[in-house]
C-alpha positions in Angstrom: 43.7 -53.4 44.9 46.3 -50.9 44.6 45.5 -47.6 42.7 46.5 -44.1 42.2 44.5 -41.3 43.7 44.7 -38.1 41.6 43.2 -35.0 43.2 42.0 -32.8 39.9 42.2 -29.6 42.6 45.5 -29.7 43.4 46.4 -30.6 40.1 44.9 -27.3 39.0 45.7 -25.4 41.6 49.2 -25.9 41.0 48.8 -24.9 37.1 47.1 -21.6 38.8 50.1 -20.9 40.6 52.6 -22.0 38.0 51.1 -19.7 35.7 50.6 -16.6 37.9 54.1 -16.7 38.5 55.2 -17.3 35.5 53.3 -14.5 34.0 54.7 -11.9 36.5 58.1 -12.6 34.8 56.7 -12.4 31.0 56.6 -16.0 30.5 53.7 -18.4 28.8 53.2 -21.9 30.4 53.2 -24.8 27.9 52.4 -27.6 30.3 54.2 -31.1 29.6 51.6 -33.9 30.1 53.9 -36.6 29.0 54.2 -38.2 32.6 50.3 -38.4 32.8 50.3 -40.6 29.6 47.7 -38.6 27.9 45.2 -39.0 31.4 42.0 -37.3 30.0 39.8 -36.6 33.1 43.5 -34.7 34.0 43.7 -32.8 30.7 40.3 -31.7 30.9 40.9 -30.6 34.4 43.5 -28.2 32.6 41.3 -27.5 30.0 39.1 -26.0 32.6 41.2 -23.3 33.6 41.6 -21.9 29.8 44.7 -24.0 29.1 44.1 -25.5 25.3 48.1 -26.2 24.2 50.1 -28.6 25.9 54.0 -30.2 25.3 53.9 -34.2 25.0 56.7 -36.4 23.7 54.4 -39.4 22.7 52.1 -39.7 20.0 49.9 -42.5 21.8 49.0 -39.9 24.4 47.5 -37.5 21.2 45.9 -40.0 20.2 44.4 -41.4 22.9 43.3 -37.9 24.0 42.0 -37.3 20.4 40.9 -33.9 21.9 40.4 -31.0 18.7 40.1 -28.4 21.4 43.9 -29.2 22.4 46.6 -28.1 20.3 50.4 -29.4 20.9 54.2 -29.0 20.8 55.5 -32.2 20.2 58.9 -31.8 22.7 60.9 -34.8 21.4 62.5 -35.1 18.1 60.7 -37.2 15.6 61.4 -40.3 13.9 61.1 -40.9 10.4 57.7 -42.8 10.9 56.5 -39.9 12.6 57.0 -37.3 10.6 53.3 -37.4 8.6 51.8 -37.4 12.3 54.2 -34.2 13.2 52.5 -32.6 10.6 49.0 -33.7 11.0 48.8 -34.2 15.2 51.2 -31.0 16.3 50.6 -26.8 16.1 54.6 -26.9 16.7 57.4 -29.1 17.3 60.7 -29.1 18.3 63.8 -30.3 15.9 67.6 -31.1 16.4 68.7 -32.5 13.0 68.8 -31.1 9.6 68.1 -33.6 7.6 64.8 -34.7 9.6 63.5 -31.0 9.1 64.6 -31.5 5.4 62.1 -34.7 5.4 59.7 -33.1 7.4 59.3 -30.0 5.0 59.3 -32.4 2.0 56.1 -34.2 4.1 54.2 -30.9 5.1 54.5 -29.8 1.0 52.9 -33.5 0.7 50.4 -32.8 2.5 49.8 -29.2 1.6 50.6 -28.2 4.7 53.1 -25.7 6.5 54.4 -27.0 10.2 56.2 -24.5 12.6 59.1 -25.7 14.3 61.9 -24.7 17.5 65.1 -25.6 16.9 66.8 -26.8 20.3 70.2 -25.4 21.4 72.5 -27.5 22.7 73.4 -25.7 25.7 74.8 -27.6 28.4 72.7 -30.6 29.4 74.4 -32.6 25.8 71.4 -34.5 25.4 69.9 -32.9 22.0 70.1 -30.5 20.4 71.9 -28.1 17.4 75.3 -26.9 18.4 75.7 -23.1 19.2 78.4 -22.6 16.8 75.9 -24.4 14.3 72.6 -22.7 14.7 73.3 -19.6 12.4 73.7 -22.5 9.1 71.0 -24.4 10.5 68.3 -21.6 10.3 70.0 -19.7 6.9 69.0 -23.4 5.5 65.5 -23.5 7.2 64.6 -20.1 6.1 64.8 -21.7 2.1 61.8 -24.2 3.0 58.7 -23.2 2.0 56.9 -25.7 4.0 58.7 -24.8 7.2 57.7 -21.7 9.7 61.0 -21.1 12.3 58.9 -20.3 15.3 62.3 -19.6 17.3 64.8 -21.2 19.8 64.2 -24.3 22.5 66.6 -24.3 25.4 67.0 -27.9 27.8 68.2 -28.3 31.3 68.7 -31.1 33.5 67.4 -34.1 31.3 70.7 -35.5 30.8 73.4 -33.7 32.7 73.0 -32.7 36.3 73.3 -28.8 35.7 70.5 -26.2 36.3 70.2 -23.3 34.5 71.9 -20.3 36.6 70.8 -16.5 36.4 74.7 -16.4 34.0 72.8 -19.0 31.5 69.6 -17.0 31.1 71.7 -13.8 30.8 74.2 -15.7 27.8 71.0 -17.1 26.4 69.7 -13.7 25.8 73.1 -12.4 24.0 73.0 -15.2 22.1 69.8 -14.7 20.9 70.4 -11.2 20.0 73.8 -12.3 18.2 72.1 -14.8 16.0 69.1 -12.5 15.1 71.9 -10.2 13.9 73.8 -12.4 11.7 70.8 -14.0 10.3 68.3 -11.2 10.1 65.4 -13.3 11.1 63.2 -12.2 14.3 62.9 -15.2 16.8 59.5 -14.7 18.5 59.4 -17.5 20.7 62.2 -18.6 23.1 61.0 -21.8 25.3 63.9 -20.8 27.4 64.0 -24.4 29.7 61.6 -26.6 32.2 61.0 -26.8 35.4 64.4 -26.4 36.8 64.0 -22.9 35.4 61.7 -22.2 38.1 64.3 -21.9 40.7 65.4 -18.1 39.1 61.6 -17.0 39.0 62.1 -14.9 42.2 65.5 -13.1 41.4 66.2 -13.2 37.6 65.0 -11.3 34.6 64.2 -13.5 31.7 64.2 -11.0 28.9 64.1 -12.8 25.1 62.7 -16.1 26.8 58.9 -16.0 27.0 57.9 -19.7 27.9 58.6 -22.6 30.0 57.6 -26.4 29.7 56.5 -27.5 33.0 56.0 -31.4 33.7 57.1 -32.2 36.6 57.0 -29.5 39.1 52.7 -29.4 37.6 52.5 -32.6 38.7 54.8 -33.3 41.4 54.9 -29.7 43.5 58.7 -30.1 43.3 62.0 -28.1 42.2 63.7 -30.6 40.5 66.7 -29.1 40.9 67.3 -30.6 44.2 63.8 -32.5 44.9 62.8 -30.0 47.7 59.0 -29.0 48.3 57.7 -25.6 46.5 56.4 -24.1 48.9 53.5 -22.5 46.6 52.9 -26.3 45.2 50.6 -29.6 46.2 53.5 -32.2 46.5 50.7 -35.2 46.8 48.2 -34.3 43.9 48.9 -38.1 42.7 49.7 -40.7 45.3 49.8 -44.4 45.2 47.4 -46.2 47.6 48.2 -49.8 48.3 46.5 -52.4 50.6 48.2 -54.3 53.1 47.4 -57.8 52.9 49.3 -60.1 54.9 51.0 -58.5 58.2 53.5 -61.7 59.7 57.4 -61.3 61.6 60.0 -62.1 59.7 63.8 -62.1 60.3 65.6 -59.8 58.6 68.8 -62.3 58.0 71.5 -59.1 56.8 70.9 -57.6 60.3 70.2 -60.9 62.3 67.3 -58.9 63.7 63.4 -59.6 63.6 60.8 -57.7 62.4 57.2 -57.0 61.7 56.7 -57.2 57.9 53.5 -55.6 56.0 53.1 -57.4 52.7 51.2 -54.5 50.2 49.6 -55.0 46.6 51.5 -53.1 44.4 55.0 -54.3 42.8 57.3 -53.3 40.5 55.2 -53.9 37.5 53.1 -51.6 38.9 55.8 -48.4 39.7 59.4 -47.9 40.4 59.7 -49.2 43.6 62.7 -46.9 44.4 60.9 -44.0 43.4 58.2 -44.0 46.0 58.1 -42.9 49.3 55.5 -43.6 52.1 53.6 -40.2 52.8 52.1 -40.5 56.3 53.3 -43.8 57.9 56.8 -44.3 59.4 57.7 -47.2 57.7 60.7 -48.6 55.8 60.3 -50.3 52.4 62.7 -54.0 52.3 61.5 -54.4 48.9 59.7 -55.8 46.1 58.9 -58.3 43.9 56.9 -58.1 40.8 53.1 -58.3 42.2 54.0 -57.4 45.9 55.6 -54.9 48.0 57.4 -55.1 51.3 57.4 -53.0 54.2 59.3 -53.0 57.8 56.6 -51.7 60.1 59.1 -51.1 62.3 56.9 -53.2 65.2 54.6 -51.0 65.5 51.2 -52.8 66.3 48.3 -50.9 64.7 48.4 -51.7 61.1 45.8 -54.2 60.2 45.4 -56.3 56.6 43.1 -54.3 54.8 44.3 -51.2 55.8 45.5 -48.4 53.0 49.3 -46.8 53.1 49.9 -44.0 50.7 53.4 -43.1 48.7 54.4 -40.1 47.0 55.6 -40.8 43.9 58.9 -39.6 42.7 59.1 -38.8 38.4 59.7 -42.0 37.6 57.5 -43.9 39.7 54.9 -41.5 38.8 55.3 -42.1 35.0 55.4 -45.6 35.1 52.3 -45.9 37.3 50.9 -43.3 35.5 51.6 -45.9 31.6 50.5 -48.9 33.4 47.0 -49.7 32.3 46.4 -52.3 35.0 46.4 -49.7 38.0 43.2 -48.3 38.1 42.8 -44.3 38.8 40.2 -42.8 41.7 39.8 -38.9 40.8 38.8 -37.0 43.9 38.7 -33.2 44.1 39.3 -32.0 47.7 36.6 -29.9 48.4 38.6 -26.8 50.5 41.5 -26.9 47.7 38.6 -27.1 45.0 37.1 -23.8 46.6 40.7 -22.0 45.9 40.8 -23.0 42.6 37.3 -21.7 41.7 38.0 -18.6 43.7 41.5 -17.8 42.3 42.1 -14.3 41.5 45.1 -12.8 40.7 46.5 -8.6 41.7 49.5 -7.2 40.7 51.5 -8.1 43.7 49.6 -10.6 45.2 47.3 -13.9 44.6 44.1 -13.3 46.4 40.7 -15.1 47.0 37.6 -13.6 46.5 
């Protein structure tokens, strides 16, 4: 049966690294554990290393972690139903509309509560957020809510539009920053200045104002998401896909008028986005797939046998989706040689080292 293999070692290993580096620049790491849908074995992984606050967009994934020791940002802007859990479920959230934060203080002084909020800036990707020219009114109005605690600003790249943040967009940022602190008179103490396509700019840019990052995909995948290349400091295979071949028979391939050798594999697209994976040490070509099955060109080469296991990375989306299907089970392994880095890590000034 097909299944994904998630190795807790590299997982954490990456967070090491992630968060070394981000620290040499000034900047706090709030992981994103969206994609994992709420994984516990991988949160607690996490949890290991000293990280207790992570970003999610689901409340499912709260509460199916149901973890105390956690506390969260909730990255995705509420609905009306969700406001009381907001309150209740996040330490911090992050807002886009007016009116919702008007409901949502009116909720907190419900529950005799105060809830701290970003607001997110609209600043080129035009998928949320409040208008630049809008944000001065916005936080004048937020400031008369007694059940309301402006943490600071929220910044998105790349979720929408296809633009990364450049080393021009962190420097803007930080004048903006400054401007509206000036006309409002309110300190902003936290700037969660983008995501992973932010990382890019780690080596050669000066983030100044902005002092955190939310991280998803580049934890969990090892990749920039900029343009999908490796990180070199990064495990690109912490999660894989294993399937099973089970029937191996030639078939004609009738666009090409050619014949073939086809591998039929357990795994389908209820199971993952079949676009979004890639085989990781087999030179094979993937024809398809169907809901239950997967098909695979073996290209005629003769020593693949039914039973045998091919492994895929998984792109962000076929990660995700494998990741909310219930019906694919999860092996958690922990390399032993990557495990020893991890319990060795040890950071210098200007260096990572191992004890």
């Amino acid at each position: 049966m097909a299944y994904l293999e998630i190795d807790l070692a590299k997982i954490q290993y990456n967070a090491l690294m992630l968060k070394y580096k981000l620290e040499q620049r000034g900047l706090d790491i709030t992981p994103v554990i969206k994609c994992i849908a709420g994984d516990r074995p991988i949160v607690e992984a996490l949890k290991e290393l000293g990280i207790h606050h992570v970003g999610d967009a689901r409340f499912a994934n709260i509460d199916k972690l149901h973890d105390d020791d956690l506390s969260y940002m909730m990255i995705r802007t509420p609905n009306r139903r969700e406001l009381k859990d907001t309150v209740l479920k996040t330490s911090i959230s992050i807002q886009t509309d007016l009116e919702t934060i008007h409901e949502l203080n009116q909720v907190a002084a419900s529950l005799g509560r105060k809830h701290k909020i970003l607001l997110m800036v609209d600043w080129k990707d035009s998928r949320e957020g409040v208008l630049t020219y809008d944000i001065v009114e916005y936080i004048n109005e937020i400031l008369h809510m007694k059940h309301i605690c402006l943490a600071g600003l929220a910044f998105n790249f790349m979720c929408f539009q296809d633009i990364p943040p450049t080393e021009e967009d962190i420097l803007l940022i930080n004048q903006f920053i400054q401007s509206v602190e000036k006309k409002t008179g309110y300190p902003l103490k936290m700037i969660s200045g983008g995501n992973s396509s932010a990382l890019p700019l780690l080596d050669f840019c000066t983030f100044g104002r902005i002092n955190d990052l939310r991280i998803g995909e580049s934890l969990f995948r090892g990749t920039n998401t900029v343009d999908q290349q490796p990180i070199h400091y990064l495990f690109q295979n912490a999660i894989t896909l294993k399937a099973e071949i089970i029937e191996i028979k030639p078939r004609i391939d009738t666009a090409q008028d050619a014949s073939y050798l086809q591998a039929i594999l357990d795994v389908g697209q209820i199971d993952t986005a079949v676009k979004d994976i890639f085989p990781l040490f087999d030179d094979v070509r993937i024809m398809g797939a169907t809901s239950d099955h997967l098909m695979v060109d073996l290209k005629n080469s003769d020593y693949h046998r039914v039973g045998d296991i091919m492994t895929f990375k998984l792109g962000y989306q076929a990660l995700a989706q494998s990741m909310y299907q219930q019906t694919l089970p999860h092996e958690y392994v922990r390399e032993p040689g990557i495990q020893i880095l991890v319990d060795t890590f040890q950071t210098a000034d200007e260096k990572v080292k191992i004890k």
